[in-house]
C-alpha positions as CSV (number, residue, x, y, z in Angstrom):
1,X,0.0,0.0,0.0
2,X,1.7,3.1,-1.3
3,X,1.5,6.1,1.1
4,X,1.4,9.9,-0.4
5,X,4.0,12.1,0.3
6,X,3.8,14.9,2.7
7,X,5.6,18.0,3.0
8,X,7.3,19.3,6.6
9,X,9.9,21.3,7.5
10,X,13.4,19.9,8.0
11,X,14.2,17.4,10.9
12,X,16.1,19.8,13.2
13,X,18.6,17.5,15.1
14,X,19.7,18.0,18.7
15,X,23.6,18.6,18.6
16,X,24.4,15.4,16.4
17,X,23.3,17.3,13.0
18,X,24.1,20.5,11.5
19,X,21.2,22.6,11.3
20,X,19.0,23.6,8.0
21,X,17.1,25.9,6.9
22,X,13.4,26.8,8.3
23,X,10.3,27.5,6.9
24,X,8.4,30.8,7.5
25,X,6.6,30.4,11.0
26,X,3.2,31.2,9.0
27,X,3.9,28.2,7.0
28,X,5.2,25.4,10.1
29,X,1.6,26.1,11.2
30,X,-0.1,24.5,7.8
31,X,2.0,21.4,8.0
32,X,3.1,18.1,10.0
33,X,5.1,18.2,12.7
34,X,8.9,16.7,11.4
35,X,9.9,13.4,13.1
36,X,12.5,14.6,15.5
37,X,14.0,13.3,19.2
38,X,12.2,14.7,21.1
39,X,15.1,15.1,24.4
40,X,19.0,14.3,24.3
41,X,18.1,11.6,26.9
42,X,15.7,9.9,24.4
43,X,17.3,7.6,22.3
44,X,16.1,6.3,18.6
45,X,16.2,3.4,16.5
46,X,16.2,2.4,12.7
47,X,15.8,-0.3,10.0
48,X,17.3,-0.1,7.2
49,X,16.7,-2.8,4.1
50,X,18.0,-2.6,0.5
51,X,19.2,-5.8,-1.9
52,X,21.9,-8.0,-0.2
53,X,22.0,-5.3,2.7
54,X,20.1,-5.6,6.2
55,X,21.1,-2.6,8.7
56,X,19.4,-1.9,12.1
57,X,20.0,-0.6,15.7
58,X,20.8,2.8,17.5
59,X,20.2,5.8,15.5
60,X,23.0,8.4,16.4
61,X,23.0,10.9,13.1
62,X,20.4,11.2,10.8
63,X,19.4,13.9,8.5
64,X,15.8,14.6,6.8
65,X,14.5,16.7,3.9
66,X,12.1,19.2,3.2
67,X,10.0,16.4,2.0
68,X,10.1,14.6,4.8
69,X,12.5,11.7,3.3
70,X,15.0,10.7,5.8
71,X,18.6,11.1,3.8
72,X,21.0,9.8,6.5
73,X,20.6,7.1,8.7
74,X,24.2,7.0,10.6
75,X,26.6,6.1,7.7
76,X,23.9,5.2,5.2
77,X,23.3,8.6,3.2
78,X,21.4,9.3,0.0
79,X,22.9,11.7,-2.4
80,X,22.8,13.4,-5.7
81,X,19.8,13.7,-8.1
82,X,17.5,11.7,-5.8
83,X,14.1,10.0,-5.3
84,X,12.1,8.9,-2.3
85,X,8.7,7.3,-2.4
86,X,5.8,6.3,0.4
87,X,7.4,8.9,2.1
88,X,5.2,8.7,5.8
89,X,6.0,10.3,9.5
90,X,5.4,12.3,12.8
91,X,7.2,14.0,15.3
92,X,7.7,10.1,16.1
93,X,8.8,8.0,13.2
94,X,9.5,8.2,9.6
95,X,8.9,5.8,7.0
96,X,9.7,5.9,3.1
97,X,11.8,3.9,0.3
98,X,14.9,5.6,-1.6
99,X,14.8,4.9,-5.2
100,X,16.7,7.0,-7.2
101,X,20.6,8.9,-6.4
102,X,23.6,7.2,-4.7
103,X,23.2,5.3,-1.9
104,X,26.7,4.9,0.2
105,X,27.5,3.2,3.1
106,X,30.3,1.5,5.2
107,X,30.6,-1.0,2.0
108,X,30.8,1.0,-0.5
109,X,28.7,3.5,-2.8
110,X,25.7,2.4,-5.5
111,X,23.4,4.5,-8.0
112,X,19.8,4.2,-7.5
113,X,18.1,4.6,-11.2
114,X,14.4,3.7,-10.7
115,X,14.3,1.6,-13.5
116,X,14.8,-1.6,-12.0
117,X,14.5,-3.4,-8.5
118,X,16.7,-1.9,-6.4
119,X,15.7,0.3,-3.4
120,X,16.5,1.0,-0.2
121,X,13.4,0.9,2.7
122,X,14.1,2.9,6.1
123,X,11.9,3.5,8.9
124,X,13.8,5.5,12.1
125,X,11.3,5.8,15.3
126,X,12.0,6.9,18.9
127,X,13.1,4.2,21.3
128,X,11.2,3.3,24.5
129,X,12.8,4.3,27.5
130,X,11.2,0.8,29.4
131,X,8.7,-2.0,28.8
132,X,5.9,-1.7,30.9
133,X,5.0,-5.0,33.3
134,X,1.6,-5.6,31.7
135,X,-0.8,-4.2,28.9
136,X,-1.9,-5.6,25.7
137,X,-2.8,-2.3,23.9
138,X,-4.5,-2.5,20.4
139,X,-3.0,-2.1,17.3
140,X,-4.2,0.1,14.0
141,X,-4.2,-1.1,10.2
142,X,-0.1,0.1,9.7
143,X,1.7,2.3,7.7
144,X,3.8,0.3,4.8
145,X,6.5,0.5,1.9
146,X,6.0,-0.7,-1.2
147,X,7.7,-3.9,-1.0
148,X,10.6,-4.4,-3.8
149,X,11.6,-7.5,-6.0
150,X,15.2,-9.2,-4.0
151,X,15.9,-12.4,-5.7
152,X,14.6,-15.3,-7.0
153,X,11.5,-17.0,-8.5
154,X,10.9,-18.0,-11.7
155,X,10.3,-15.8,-14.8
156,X,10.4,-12.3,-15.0
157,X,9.8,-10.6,-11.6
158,X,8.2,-7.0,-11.1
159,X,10.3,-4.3,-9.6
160,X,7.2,-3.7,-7.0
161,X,4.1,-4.8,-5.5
162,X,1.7,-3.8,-2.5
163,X,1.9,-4.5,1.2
164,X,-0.6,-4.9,4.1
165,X,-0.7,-6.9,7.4
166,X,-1.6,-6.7,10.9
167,X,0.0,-7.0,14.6
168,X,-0.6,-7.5,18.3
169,X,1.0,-6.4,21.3
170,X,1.2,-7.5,25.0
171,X,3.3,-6.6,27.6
172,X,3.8,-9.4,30.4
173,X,7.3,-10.7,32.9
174,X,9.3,-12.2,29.9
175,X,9.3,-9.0,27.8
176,X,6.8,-7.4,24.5
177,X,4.9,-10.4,22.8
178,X,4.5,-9.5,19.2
179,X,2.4,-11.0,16.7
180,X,1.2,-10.7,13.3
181,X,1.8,-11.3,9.7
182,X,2.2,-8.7,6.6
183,X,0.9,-9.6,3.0
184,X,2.7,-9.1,0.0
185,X,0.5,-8.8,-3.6
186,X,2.3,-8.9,-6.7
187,X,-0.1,-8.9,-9.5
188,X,-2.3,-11.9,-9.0
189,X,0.7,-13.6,-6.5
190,X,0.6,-13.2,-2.9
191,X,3.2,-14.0,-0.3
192,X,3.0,-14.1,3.5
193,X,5.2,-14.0,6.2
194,X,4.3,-14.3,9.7
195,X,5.7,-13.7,12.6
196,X,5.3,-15.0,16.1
197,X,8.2,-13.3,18.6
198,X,9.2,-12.0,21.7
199,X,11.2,-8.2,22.3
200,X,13.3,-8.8,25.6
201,X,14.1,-5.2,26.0
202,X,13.8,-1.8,24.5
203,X,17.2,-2.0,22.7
204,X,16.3,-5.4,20.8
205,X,15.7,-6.6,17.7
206,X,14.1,-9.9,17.5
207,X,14.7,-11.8,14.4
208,X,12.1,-14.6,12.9
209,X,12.6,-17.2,10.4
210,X,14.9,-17.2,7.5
211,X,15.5,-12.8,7.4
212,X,19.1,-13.3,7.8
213,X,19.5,-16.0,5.2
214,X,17.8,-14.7,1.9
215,X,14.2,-16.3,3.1
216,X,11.3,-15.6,4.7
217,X,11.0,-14.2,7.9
218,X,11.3,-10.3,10.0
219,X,13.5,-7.9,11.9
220,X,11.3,-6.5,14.8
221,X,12.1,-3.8,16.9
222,X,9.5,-0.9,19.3
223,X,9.4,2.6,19.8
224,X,7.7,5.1,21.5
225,X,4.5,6.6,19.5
226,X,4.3,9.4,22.0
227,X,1.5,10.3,23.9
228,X,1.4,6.6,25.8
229,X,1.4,4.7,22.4
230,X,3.7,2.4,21.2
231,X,5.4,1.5,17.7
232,X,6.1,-1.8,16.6
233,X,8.4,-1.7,13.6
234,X,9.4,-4.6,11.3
235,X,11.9,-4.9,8.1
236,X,10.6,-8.2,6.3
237,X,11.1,-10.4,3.0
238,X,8.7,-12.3,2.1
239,X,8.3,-14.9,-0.6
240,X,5.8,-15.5,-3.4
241,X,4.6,-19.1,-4.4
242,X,7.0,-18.7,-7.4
243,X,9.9,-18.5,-5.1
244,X,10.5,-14.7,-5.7
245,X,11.2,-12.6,-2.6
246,X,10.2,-9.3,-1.7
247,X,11.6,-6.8,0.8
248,X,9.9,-3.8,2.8
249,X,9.4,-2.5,6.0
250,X,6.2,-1.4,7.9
251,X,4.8,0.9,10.8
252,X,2.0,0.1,13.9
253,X,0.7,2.1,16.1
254,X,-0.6,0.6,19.5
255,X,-2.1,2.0,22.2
C-alpha cells in the first residue's frame, strides 16, 4: 500500500546534526510536525533494508529533507539527483523507500536509477525508555513501503508490489509479545510472512525465520509513538509461491 508524500519542514537535530534551513513560522503552522527526538536523553532506533544489505539498531546521526525523506541514517546517506517514495512520518517515526541517487554506506557507494528493483526501505522511530510490566494495547491497520523484487523465482519478476498486514502487542514478565503477519500482492501472486516473537528489551531486535539467510521471515524492533502509544516496527522479505522474494518495512501504532 503506497502512502502519499507529505511536506514538513526539516528534521532539526539536537547537537548530532548541522542545522538547515526553516520554513516561515506562517507556513510550520499549515503542515506536519517533522519526526524529530524529542530530548538528548531519548534515544532512537532504525531499520534499514535494501538488496543484499540488512542494517538496524541505535540511531545516532540522521538527517531529513524538506519532504520529509530521511537522507541519512548514521553512515547510510542518499545523495545526488535523488528520489524517495511512500514517504510517511510524525514528530515520532519516519517511514519511506529511496529509489533513485547514490546510496553509500560502510561498504561502499551504489546509484539508484528507478528503472529496475533496487531500493533502499528505512523506517527510524524513537526508542522506548522501558517495557511496561503488563498491557496488551490494540493495534491500527499500519503504515507500509512498497515492498521491492530481492531475488529469485521463476520468470520475470516485477520491480514492486503492495503490502498490508496486521500485529498484536502485549506486555507481560518475559518482555513485549509481538504477533502478526504482513501480506505481500504482486499482480495476482501473494506472499506471506508471519511472525510469532518476543522483544526482551527496548534495545532489541528480534529476528524470525529465515530474514538473515535470503528467506522468509522479520526484523522486529518498538518505539515510542508518543503520547502513551507504542510502535512496533518490522523490516521483512517475504516470498511468493514462485519463489521470488520481496523486501519492505512497515509501521504500527498501538495503544
Amino acid at each position: 500500500m503506497a502512502v502519499a508524500a507529505c511536506r514538513w519542514p526539516p528534521f532539526q537535530p539536537l547537537r548530532r546534526l548541522r542545522r538547515r534551513k526553516q520554513l516561515p513560522r506562517r507556513l510550520q503552522q499549515r503542515i506536519p510536525v517533522p519526526y524529530r527526538h524529542r530530548s538528548l536523553a531519548v534515544s532512537a532506533r532504525y531499520l534499514l533494508l535494501g538488496v543484499g544489505a540488512q542494517s538496524f539498531g541505535l540511531l545516532s546521526q540522521s538527517e531529513q529533507a524538506a519532504s520529509g525523506a530521511m537522507t541519512r541514517l548514521n553512515d547510510n546517506t542518499l545523495t545526488g539527483s535523488s528520489a524517495t517514495k511512500d514517504i510517511n512520518g510524525d514528530a515520532n517515526f519516519a517511514i519511506g523507500r529511496w529509489t533513485v541517487g547514490t546510496v553509500t554506506r560502510s561498504s561502499g557507494a551504489e546509484t539508484l536509477t528507478g528503472s529496475d528493483n533496487r531500493a533502499y526501505h528505512y523506517l527510524a522511530l524513537n526508542e522506548l525508555k522501558s517495557l511496561p510490566a503488563s498491557g496488551t494495547p490494540a493495534c491500527d491497520a499500519g503504515v507500509f513501503t512498497s515492498p521491492t523484487y530481492v531475488g529469485g523465482g521463476t520468470g520475470a519478476a516485477v520491480n514492486s508490489g503492495a503490502a498490508s498486514g496486521s500485529s498484536t502487542l502485549s506486555f507481560g514478565s518475559e518482555g513485549a509479545a509481538v504477533t502478526g503477519s504482513v501480506k505481500v500482492t504482486v499482480g495476482d501472486a501473494v506472499g506471506t510472512v508471519s511472525f510469532d516473537t518476543k522483544v526482551k528489551s527496548p534495545s532489541s531486535t528480534s529476528v524470525t525465520g529465515s530474514f538473515l539467510s535470503a528467506g522468509s521471515g522479520a526484523g522486529i524492533t518498538l518505539g515510542d509513538h508518543g503520547g502513551g502509544a507504542y510502535a512496533i516496527a518490522v523490516g521483512y522479505s517475504a516470498m511468493l509461491p514462485s519463489g521470488a522474494r520481496y523486501m519492505g518495512v512497515a509501521k504500527f501504532r498501538c495503544v
